[in-house]
N, C-alpha and C positions, 0 to 999 in steps of 0.2 A: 714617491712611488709612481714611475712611467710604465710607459706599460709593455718596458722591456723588462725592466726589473717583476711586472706580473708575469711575463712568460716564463721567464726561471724560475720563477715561483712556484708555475705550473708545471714545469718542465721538472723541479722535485717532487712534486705528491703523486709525479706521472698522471696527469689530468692534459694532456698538449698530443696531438697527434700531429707530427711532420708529414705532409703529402710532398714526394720529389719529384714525383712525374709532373710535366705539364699540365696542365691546367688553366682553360678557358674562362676568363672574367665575366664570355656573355653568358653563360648557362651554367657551365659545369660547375663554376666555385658554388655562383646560387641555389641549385641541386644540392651539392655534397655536403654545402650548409645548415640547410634545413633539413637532410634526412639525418646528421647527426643532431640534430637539436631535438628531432623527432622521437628517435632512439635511446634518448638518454646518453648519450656519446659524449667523449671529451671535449675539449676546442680543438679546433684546426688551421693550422698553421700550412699555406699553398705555398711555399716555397719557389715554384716556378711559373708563374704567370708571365703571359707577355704584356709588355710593357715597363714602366719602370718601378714600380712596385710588387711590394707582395701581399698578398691579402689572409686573413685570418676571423674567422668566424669562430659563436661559443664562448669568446674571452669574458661577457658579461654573463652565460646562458648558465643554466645547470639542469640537473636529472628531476624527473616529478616527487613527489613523495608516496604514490602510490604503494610502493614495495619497500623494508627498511634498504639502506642503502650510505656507506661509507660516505658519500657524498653528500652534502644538502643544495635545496633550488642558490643558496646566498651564498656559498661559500668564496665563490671565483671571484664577487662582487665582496666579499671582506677582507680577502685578501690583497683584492685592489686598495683598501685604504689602511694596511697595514696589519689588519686585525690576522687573530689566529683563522682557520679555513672551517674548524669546528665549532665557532663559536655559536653560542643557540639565539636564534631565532630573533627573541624577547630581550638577549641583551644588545644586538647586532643595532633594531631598531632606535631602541632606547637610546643608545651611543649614539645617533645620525642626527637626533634631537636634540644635540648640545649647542648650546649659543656661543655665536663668535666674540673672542674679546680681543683679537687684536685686529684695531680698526689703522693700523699707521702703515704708511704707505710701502706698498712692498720692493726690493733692491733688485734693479734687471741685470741681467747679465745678457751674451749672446746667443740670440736661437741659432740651437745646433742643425736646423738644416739651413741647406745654402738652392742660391735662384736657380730656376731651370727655366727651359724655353718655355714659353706659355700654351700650352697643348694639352688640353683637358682628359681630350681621348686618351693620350697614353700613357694617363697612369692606371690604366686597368680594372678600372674599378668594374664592380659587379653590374650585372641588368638586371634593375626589382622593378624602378620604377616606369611603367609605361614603357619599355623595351627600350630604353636608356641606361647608359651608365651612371648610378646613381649616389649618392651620398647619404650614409644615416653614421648614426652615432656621432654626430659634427656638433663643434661648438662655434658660436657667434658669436665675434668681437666689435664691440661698438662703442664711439665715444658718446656719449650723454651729458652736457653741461659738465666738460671737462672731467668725466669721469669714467673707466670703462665700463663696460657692461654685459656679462655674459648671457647669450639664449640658446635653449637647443637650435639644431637647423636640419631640414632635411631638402635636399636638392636634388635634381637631376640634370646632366649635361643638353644643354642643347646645340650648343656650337662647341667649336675650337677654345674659344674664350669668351663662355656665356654660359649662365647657370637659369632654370627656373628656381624657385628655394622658397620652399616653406616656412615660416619663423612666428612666433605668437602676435597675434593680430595688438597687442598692446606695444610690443615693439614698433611695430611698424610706423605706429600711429606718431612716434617719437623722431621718424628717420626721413628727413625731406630727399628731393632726388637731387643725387650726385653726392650722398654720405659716401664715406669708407666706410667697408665693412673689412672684415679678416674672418675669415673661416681655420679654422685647427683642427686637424685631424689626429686621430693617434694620438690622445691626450691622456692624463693621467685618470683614473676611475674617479677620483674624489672633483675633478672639474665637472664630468659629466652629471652626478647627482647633487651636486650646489646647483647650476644649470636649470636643471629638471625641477628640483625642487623650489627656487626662487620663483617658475614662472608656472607651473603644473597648479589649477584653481582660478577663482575666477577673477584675483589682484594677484599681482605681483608681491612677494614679500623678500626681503632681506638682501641684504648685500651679497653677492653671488660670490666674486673672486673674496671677500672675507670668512664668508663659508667654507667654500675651499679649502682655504688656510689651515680652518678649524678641523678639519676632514687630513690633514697630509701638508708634509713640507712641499711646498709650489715652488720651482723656482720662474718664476715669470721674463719675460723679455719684450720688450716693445716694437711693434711694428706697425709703422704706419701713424703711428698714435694710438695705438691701441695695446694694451698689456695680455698677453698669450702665454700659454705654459712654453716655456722654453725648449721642452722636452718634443713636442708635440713635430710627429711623425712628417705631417704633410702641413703647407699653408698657404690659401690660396687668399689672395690681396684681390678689391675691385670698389666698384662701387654700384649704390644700390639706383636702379632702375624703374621702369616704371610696371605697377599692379598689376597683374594678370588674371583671370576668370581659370585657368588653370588650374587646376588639383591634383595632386599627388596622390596616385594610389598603386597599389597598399599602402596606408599610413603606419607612421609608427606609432607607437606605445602612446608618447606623449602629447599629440595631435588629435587624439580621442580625448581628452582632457580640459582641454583650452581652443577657445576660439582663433584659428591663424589664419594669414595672410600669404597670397603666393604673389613672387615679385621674381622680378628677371636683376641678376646681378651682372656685370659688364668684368670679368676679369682682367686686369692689369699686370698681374705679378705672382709665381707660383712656386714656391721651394717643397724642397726634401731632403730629410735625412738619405744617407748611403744606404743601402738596401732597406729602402722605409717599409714600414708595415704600416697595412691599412684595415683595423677591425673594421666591419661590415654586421648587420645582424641581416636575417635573411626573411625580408619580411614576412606577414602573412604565416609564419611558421608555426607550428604548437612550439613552444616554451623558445621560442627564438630572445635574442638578447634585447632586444627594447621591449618586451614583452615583460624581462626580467626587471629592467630599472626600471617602467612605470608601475610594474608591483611594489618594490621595494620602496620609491619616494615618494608615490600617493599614500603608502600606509602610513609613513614617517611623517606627511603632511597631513594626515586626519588626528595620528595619534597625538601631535601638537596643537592641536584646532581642539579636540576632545578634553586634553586634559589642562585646557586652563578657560574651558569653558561652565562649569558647573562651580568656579569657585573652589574644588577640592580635583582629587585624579581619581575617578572610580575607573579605567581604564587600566587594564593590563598590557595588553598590545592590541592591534588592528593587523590585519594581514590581508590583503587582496592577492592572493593565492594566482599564481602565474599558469597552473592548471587550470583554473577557470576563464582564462584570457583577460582578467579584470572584470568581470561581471558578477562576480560575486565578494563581498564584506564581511569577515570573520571578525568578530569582535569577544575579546574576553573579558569581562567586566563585573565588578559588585553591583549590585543592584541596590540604589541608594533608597527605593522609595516605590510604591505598587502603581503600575503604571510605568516606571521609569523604560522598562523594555520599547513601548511604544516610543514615547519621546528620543530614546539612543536613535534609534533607526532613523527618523523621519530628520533626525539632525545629521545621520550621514547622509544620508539623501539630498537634503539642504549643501553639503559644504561639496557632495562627489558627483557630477555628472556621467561616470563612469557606468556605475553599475546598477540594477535596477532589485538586487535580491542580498537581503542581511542575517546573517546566520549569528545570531547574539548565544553562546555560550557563560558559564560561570567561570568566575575570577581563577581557578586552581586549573582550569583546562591547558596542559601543557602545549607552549606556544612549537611552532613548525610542524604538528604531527596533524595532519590531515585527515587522515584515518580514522582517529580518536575524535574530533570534528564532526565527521559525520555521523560514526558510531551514535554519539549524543543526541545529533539531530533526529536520529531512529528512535532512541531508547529515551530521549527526557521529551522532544515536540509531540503533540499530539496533534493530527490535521485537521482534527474536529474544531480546538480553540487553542490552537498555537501558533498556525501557520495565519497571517496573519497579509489579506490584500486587502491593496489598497483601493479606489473606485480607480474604475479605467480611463482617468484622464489626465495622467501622469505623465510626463514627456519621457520619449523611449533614451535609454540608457543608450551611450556611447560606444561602449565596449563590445555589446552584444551581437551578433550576428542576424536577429532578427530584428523587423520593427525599422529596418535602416532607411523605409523611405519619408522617416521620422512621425508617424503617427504614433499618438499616445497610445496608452497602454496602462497595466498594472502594475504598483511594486508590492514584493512580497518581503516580509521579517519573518520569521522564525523564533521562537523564543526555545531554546534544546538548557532553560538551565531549569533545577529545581527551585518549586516557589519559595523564598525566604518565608515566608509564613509557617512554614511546614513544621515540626517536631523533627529531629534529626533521626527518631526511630522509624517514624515515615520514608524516608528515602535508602531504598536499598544500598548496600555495599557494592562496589566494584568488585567484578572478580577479576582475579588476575591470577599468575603463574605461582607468587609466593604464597598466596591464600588459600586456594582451590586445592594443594594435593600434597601427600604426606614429605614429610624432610626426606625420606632415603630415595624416592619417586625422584623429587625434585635433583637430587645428588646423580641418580643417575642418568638424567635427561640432560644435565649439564655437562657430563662426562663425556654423552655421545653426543650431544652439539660441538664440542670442541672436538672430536677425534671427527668429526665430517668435517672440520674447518671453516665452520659458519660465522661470521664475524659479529652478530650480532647475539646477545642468548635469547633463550626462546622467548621472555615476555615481551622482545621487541626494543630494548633500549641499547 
């Protein structure tokens, strides 16, 4: 699954919006990117940019859950790795958790783009970073004790043929000067969150391009000594440079996550597919696309950390909700033991740098629905003895917008589920649509929900 094969994807459930006009990589793509991501809008696809690429924003982003809606935030991101685009939530997760079992070495064929001149400028990339053309959604190829090694990367041009480039400070630590490196652009979905997820925490875990594997058929190609999706849109060859005091900002998603490293790369050698596409997420954006896959593969990487930490799985799902920009832990979970609410929290807090605020729900809380989330948080926390902070010497959460000149601060948990101690005649019923109002009531609410052509029935499912 490349991620031409995700545009006709898109291009069936009509989720892909074509821009034909021109369109500028230093402002206007980044603008028209982010107001769609802002609006709940489709992806977009810039057809005409100058330079020798095209660019497209959105392909990993989706709509909030604020309002019901045909779409969900994962869907664009399940479709990347083959899945249905309605799949819910809690099984999208769960699937991302599977362990890789085929560990044998994978068969190369030829990458489909071919060399061009080595001129960074003109591939058109967007201006997020520092008022440079800049690079996100990239993946990093490097050999490690004969073996490759994938990491996210984010970069910005400085020259002709020279990159600044963000990468996980553990990498780094692995890469003396004058390595090859290989950057891929335009990769397949399932490279990006093996990727993210190998390196997103505070070690490294798992085999990256085996991951992958386990996520989507990869076909691989070597270059340089290094194994890359074959598919992969753009590729830029160099080698690695020396450390820079430089920072990349806006950061992405997964740079809030993990301690990185900015270094200067020297490029040597630059291909492309024939009219390449260049996803792009647009930084700084509400629900912008690295915003989305560090939602999606911190949750995947807590709900594996979680559930083989107690010896049993009291975890339903985990969800860091891309409406909250990562600053907030939704956890659906049994409650093994009185007290266990405190312990959950303080052990996300322990494994996520992210966020600083845990909203612990009961195990039956239907996963992706936001609404119902906080519904809970109203109706089952009480602020007098539920809400729950911690003494203010906490180190400030990553994700968050305040607190950034890194002074501690408070974390707070929330406990929205009822106490297991309870009698079940203790805890009220839910009301809902089928319960609260007569059969023929109900019969003709439904009658005129569908003659107004509302997709959704009224109780919202």
């Amino acid at each position: 699954m490349n991620v031409r094969n995700l545009i006709s994807m898109l291009e069936a459930e009509d989720d892909l919006l074509h821009i034909e006009q021109s369109v500028h990589w230093a402002n206007q793509a980044p603008a028209i990117g982010a107001e769609a991501a802002k609006e709940n809008g489709s992806a977009v696809l810039f057809e005409e940019v100058p330079g020798k690429t095209r660019l497209m924003s959105g392909v990993y982003g989706g709509p909030d859950q604020m309002l019901p809606r045909n779409r969900t935030p994962w869907s664009r991101l399940a479709m990347g790795v083959g899945l249905d685009n309605d799949i819910p939530y809690d099984q999208f997760a769960h699937w991302l958790t599977k362990t890789p079992t085929n560990n044998s070495l994978p068969d190369t064929e030829s990458l489909k783009a071919k060399s061009v001149d080595v001129d960074l400028y003109s591939l058109g990339l967007p201006t997020l970073s520092d008022e440079a053309p800049t690079i996100t959604l990239g993946l990093c190829a490097v050999t490690i004790d004969e073996k490759t090694e994938w990491a996210p990367i984010h970069a910005c041009v400085e020259s002709h043929d020279s990159l600044i480039a963000s990468i996980p400070a553990a990498l780094e630590k692995q890469l003396p000067h004058g390595t090859d490196v290989t950057i891929a652009l335009g990769v397949p979905t399932a490279c990006l969150i093996a990727a993210k997820l190998s390196w997103m925490g505070e070690t490294k875990t798992g085999n990256t391009l085996e991951m992958a594997r386990a996520y989507s058929d990869i076909a691989f190609a070597d270059e340089h000594g290094d194994l890359i999706p074959a598919s992969a849109e753009g590729v830029i060859s160099g080698t690695v440079g020396e450390i820079t005091d430089h920072q990349l900002r806006p950061r992405e998603g997964w740079e809030k996550a993990i301690e990185t490293t900015t270094l200067k790369i020297r490029v040597t050698d630059l291909a492309l597919r024939e009219k390449a596409i260049l996803p792009f997420s647009p930084l700084g954006a509400p629900l912008a696309d690295d915003i989305h896959l560090a939602s999606i593969v911190e949750s995947v990487r807590l709900l594996r950390r979680l559930n083989n930490y107690w010896g049993v799985s009291p975890v339903e799902w985990i969800h860091l909700p891309a409406e909250t920009h990562l600053g907030m832990c939704l956890v659906a979970t049994e409650i093994l033991y009185a007290g266990f609410e405190w312990q959950l929290a303080n052990t996300l807090f322990a494994f996520s740098r992210l966020f600083d605020k845990v909203l612990i729900l009961d195990e039956d809380t239907p996963p992706g629905n936001l609404a119902r989330a906080f519904d809970d948080m109203w109706i089952k926390a009480h602020p007098s003895h539920d809400w729950e902070f911690s003494e203010p010497q906490a180190p400030a959460a990553t994700a968050t917008a305040y607190r950034s000149d890194g002074t501690t601060g408070s974390r707070l948990f929330i406990d929205a589920t009822w106490d297991p101690r309870w009698d079940d005649e203790f805890i009220a019923p839910r009301v809902d649509f089928e319960s609260s109002y007569p059969e023929d009531i109900r019969a003709f609410v439904l009658d005129t929900w569908d003659e107004m052509g509302f997709s959704t029935d009224p109780g919202g499912q």
